[in-house]
Structure formats: C-alpha cells, structure tokens
C-alpha positions as CSV (number, residue, x, y, z in Angstrom):
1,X,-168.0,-70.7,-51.2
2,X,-168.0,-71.3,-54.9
3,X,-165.4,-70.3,-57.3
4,X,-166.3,-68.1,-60.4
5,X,-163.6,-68.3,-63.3
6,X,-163.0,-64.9,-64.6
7,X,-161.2,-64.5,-68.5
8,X,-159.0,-61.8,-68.5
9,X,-157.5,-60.3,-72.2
10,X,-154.1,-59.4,-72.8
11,X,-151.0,-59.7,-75.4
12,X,-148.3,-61.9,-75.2
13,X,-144.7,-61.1,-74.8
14,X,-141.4,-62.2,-73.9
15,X,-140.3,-60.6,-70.6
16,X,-136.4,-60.7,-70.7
17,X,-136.6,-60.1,-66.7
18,X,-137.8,-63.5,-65.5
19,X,-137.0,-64.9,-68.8
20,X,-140.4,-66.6,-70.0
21,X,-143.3,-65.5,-72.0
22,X,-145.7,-63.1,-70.3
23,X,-149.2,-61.5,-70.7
24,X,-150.0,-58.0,-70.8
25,X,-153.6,-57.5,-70.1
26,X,-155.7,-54.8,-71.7
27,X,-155.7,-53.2,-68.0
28,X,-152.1,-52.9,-67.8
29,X,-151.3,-55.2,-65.4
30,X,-148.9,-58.1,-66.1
31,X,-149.7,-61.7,-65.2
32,X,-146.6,-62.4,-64.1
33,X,-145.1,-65.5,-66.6
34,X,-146.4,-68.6,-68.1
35,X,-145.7,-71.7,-67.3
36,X,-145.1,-75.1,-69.8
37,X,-148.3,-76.8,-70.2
38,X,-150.8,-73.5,-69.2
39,X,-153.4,-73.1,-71.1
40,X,-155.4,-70.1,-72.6
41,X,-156.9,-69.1,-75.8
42,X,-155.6,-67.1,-78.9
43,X,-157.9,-65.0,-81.2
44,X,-158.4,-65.7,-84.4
45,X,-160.5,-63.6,-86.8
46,X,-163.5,-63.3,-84.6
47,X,-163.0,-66.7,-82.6
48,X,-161.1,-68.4,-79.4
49,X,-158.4,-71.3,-80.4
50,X,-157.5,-72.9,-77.1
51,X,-154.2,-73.5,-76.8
52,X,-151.2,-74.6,-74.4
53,X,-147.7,-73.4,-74.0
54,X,-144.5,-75.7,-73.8
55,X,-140.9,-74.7,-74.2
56,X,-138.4,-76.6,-76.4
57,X,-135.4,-74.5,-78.3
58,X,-138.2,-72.0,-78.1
59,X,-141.2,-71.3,-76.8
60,X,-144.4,-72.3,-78.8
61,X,-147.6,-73.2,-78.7
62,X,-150.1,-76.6,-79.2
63,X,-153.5,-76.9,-80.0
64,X,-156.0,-79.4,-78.6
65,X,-155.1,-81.6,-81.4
66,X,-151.4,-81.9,-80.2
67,X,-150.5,-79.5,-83.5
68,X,-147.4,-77.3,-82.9
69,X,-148.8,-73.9,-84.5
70,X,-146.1,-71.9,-86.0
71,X,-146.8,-68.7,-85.7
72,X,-145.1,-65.9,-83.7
73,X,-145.8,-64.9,-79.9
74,X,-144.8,-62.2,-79.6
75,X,-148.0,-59.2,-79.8
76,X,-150.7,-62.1,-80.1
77,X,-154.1,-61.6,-78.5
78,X,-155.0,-64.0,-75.6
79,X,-157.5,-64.8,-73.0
80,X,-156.7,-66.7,-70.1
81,X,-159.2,-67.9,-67.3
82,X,-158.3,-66.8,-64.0
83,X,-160.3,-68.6,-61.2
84,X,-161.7,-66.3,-57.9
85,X,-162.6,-67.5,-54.7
C-alpha cells in the first residue's frame, strides 16, 4: 500500500501543559507538540516558507538557508505534512 501525504493548517502556540510549541489546526484538533528539527511551512503573504524548529534559550525557527528568522510564534499560520498509510 502507498502512502499519501496529507498538509494539514493550523496556528502555532505554546502549550504550557507539555511544555513545547504546539499546532492548532483550523479543525480544532491539536497536533500534539513539535519536536527540534520538524519541519513545516509558515505563510507568508500569499506563499509557503519551509521552515524547521529547534530550541535554544527559546524556541525559534530556521529556514532552508540555515537563517534564524526572528519573528514571533506564537498565532503564526502553518502547514505541516502529515503522512497516511
């Protein structure tokens, strides 16, 4: 059987329970934390940046040129690819 990938759209947050940065998708279901190094993609105007997460003092984000962005987390529209079987 061959996997399809899926991209799901959500908000990012940081969820004081498990103590990471989290997605809220648009359907209201939570993704359940992200990880250092995951990647997914940001909006930006009317196109996807792809980006990865890593954690240092704080959490923050790199671009596929190794750039930290600085820009805040916290509310920023995301899609992440989620693979199904």
């Amino acid at each position: 059987m061959f996997s399809q990938s899926k991209y799901k759209t959500g908000i990012l947050f940081y969820d004081e329970i498990i103590n990471r940065i989290n997605i809220q998708f648009d359907d209201d279901t939570l993704y359940g934390g992200l990880d250092c190094g995951e990647f997914f993609e940001i909006k930006d105007s009317d196109h996807w940046i792809p980006v990865r997460i890593e954690l240092g003092t704080n959490w923050f984000l790199v671009d596929e040129y190794e750039n930290r962005l600085n820009i805040a987390l916290h509310g920023l529209q995301i899609r992440i690819e989620l693979n199904q079987t």
